[in-house]
VOGU-3710 file (C-alpha; in Angstrom, 3 decimals, decimal comma):
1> xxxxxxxxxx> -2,663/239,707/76,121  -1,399/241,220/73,154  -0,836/244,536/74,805  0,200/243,345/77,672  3,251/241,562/75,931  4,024/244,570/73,886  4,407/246,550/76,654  6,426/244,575/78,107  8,678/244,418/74,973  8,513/248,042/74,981
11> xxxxxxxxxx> 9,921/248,620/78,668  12,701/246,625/78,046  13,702/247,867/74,902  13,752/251,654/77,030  14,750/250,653/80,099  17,925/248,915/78,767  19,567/252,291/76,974  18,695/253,767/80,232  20,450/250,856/82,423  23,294/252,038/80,253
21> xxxxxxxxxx> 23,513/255,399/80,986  22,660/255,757/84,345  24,916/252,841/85,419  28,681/253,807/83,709  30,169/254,392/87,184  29,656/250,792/87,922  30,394/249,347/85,066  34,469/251,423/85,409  33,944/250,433/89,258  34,309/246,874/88,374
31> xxxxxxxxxx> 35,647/246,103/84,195  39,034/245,546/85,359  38,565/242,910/88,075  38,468/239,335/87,650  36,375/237,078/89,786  37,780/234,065/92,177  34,680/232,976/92,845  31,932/230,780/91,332  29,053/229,334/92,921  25,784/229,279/94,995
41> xxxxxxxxxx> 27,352/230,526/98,340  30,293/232,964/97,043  30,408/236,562/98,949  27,798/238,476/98,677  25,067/236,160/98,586  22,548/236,031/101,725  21,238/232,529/102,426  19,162/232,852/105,801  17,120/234,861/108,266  19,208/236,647/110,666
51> xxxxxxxxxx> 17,122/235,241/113,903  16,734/232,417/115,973  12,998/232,445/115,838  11,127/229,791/114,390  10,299/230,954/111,199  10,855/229,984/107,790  11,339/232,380/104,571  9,339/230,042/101,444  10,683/231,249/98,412  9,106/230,088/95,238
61> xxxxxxxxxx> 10,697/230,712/91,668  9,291/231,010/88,364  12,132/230,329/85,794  10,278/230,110/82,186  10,598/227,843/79,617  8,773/226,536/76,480  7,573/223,726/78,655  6,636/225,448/81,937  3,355/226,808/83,586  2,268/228,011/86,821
71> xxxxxxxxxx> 1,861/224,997/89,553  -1,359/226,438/91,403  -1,249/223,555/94,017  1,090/225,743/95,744  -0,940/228,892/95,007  -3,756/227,346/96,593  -2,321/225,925/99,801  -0,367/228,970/100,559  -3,872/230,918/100,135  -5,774/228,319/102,447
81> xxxxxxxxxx> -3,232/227,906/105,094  -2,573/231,739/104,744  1,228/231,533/104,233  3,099/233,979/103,213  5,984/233,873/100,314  8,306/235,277/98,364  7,892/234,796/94,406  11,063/235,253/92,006  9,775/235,804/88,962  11,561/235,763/85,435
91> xxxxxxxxxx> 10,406/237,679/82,484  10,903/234,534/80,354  8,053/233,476/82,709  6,038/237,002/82,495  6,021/236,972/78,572  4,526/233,309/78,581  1,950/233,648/81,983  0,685/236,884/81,800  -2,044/236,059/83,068  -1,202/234,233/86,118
101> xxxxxxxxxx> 1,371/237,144/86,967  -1,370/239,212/87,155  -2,990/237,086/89,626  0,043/236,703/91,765  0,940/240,482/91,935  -3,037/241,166/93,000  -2,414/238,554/95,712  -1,233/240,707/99,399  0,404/237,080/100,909  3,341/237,257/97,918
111> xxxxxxxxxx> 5,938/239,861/97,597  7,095/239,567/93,985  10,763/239,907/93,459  13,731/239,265/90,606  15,096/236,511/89,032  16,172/238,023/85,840  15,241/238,974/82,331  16,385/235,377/80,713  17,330/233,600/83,462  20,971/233,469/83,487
121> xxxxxxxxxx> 23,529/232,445/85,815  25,141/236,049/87,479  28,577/236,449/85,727  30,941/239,013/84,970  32,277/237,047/82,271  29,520/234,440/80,689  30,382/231,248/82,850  28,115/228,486/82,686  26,277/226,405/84,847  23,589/223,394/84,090
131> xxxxxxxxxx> 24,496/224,095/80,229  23,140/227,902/80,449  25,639/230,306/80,445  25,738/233,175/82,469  26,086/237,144/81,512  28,639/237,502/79,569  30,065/240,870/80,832  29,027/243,932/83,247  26,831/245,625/80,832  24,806/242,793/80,439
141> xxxxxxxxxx> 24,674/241,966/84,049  23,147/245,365/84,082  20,615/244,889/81,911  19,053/240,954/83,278  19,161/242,452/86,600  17,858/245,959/85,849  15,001/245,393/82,885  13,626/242,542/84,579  13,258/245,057/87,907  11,895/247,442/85,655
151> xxxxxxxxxx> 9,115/245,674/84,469  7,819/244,345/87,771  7,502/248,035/88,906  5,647/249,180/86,268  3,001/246,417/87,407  3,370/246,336/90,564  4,335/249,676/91,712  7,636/248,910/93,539  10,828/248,736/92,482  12,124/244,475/94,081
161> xxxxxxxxxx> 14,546/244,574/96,531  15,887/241,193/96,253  17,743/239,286/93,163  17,737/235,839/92,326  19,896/234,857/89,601  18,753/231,793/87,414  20,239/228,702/88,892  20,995/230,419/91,824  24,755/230,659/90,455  26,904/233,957/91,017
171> xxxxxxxxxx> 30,606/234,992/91,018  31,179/237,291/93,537  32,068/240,621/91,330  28,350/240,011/90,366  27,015/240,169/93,629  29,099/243,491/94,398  27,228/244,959/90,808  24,006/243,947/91,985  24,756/245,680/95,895  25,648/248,636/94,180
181> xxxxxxxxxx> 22,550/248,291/92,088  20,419/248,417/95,521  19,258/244,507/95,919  20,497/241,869/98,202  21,471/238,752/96,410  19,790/235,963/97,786  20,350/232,196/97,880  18,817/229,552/99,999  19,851/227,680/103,240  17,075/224,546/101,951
191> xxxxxxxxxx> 17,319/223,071/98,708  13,388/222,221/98,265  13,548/220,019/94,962  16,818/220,334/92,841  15,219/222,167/90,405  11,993/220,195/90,414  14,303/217,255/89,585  13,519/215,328/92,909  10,082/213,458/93,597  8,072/213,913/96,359
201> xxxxxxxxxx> 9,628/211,670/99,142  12,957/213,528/98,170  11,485/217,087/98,608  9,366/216,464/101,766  12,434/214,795/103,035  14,931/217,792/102,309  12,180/220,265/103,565  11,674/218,429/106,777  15,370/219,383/107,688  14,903/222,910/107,860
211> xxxxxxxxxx> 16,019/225,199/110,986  14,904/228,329/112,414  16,016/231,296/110,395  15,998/229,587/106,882  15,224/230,337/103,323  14,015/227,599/101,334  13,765/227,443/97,619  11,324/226,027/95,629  10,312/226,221/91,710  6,467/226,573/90,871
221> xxxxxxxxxx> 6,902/226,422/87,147  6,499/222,685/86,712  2,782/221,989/87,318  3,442/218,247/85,663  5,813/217,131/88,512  5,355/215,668/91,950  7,530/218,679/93,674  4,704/220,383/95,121  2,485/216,816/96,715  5,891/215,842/98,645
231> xxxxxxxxxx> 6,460/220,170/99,687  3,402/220,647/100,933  3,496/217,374/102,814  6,166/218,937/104,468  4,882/222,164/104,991  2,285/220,769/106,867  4,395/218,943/109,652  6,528/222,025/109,640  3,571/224,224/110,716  2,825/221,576/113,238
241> xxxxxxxxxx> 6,224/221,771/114,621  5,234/225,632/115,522  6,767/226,841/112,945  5,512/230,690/111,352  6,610/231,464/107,625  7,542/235,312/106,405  8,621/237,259/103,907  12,142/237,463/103,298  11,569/241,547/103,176  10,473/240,883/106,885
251> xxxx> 13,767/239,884/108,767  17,338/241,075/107,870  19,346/238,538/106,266  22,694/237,025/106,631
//
């Protein structure tokens, strides 16, 4: 574990004096514009499937915190029923659960994708949100997005196509950095559990509203809560409604 982290320390400690460099032209592209925008849903952001099929995009995120772990009741399920899903994964989270990265990026059901280097709202000026402020200018945008990318390459093998911000929380100059970066910004069309602040009969409620073509969220970093009895619940009667889940890398998105 101890190399493992150190690596990881390493890469980031490279990769950002690289992110530097190689990304100037974006940085002059957008210093002198101020955003008008700040939320879940500004421009930029894609927050569903672009079909009418009956499918569902599951997206699962793994913010990190001192308290956190890895809830394997949806691990398990998703391997039983064979589901699919789309994991954003922090480094916050790496650094403490090596381990169970590991085991997620050796699993072929999960594509494993970006939510950031700390975790921070996705600001062109360090706005907050929940109490956790955001980036605090375009070079540091840069560098959550970019490091964070760089490290889940160099164990998975591929570079993520899709960002998540932490808290799902963007100004719309931030998007436009992260386009011109090479991701798609990605929100949700459900809201699975508030941030794993909802019990069970909340979630499986919230879940049970979900359309054809969306992109639900969901947080598997909070093993101790009821999140995950009331989402599969719902999961369940979803799949008996005849609905199919994907990837999010699967459909184009909208």
């Amino acid at each position: 574990m101890k190399h493992f982290l150190a690596l990881l320390v390493m890469v980031v400690s490279t990769y950002s004096t690289f992110a530097q460099v190689s990304t100037s032209n974006i940085i002059e592209k957008y210093q002198s514009q101020s955003p008008k925008e700040w939320g879940e849903n500004v421009h930029g952001v894609k927050t569903r499937l672009s079909t009418t099929e009956k499918v569902i995009a599951l997206t699962l995120d793994a913010c990190g915190s001192a308290t956190d772990g890895c809830d394997y009741r949806y691990i398990h399920f998703l391997e039983e029923e064979k589901i699919p899903a789309t994991i954003f994964v922090s480094n916050r989270w790496i650094m403490r659960h090596p381990d169970d990265f590991k085991k997620l990026i050796k699993n072929p059901l999960f594509d494993i994708e970006n939510h950031g280097l700390h975790h921070k709202p996705c600001s062109v000026n360090g706005k907050s949100i929940y109490g956790i402020q955001g980036t605090q200018n375009i070079t540091e945008l840069i560098a959550e997005i970019e490091n964070n990318a760089h490290i889940i390459q160099e164990h998975t093998g591929k570079k993520p196509k899709f960002y998540r911000s932490g808290t799902a929380y963007y100004d719309e100059i931030a998007t436009h950095v992260a386009n011109d970066l090479g991701y798609q910004v990605i929100g949700f069309t459900v809201l699975g559990d508030a941030g794993t602040t909802w019990n069970k009969g909340q979630v499986k409620k919230a879940l049970l509203e979900t359309k054809p073509g969306s992109i639900i969220i969901l947080h598997m970093n909070h093993p101790e809560k009821e999140c995950a009895e009331g989402a599969i619940e719902a999961l369940k009667e979803l799949q008996k409604r005849g609905f199919t889940f994907v990837r999010l890398s699967q459909y184009s998105l909208t």
